[in-house]
C-alpha positions in Angstrom: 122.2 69.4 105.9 118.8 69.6 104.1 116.9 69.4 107.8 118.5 72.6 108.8 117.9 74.4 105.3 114.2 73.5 105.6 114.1 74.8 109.4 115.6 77.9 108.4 112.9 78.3 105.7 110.5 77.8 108.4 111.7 79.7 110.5 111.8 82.5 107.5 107.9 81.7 106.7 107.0 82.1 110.6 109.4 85.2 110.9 107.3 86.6 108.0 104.1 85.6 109.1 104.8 87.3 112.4 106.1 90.5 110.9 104.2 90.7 108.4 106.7 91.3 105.8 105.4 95.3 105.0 102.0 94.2 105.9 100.9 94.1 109.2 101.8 90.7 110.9 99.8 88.4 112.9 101.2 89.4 116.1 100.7 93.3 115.2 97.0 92.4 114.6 96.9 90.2 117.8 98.5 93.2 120.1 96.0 95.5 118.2 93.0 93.2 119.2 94.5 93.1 122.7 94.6 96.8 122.9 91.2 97.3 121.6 89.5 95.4 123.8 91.3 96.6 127.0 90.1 99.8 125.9 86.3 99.1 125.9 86.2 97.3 128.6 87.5 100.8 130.3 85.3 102.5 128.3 81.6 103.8 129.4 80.1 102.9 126.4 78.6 99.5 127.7 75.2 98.0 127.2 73.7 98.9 130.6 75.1 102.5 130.2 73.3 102.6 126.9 70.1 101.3 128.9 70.2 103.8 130.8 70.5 106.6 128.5 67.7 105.3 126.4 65.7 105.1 129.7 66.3 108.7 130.6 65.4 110.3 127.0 62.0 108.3 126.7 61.6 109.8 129.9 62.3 113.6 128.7 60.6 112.8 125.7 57.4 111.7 127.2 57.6 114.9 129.7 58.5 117.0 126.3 55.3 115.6 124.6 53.2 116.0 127.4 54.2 120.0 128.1 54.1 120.4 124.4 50.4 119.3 124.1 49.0 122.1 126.7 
């Protein structure tokens, strides 16, 4: 009798836990992580696309400069 009191309390704890009991719950934080990262890898925001973009304004800069100095 005892074993299956202390599984349901287990099972209470991990039911809880995954919940989160008013607070967000491990498995709300895990889907959110999930979520997030789909979304960047979908996103343009990526180091080479920041390469690029740093390429191109030293470019316009150094053409700014140069037309500003005549």
């Amino acid at each position: 009798m005892e074993d299956i009191q202390e599984i349901k309390e287990k099972l209470a704890h991990i039911e809880k836990l995954l919940k989160g009991n008013g607070i967000i719950g491990v498995a709300e934080m895990a889907r959110r992580a999930f979520e997030m990262c789909q979304a960047q890898q979908r996103s343009k925001n990526g180091l080479l696309d920041w390469t690029f973009r740093t390429a191109i304004m030293l470019v316009l800069s150094f053409i700014a400069v140069k037309v500003g100095l005549k």
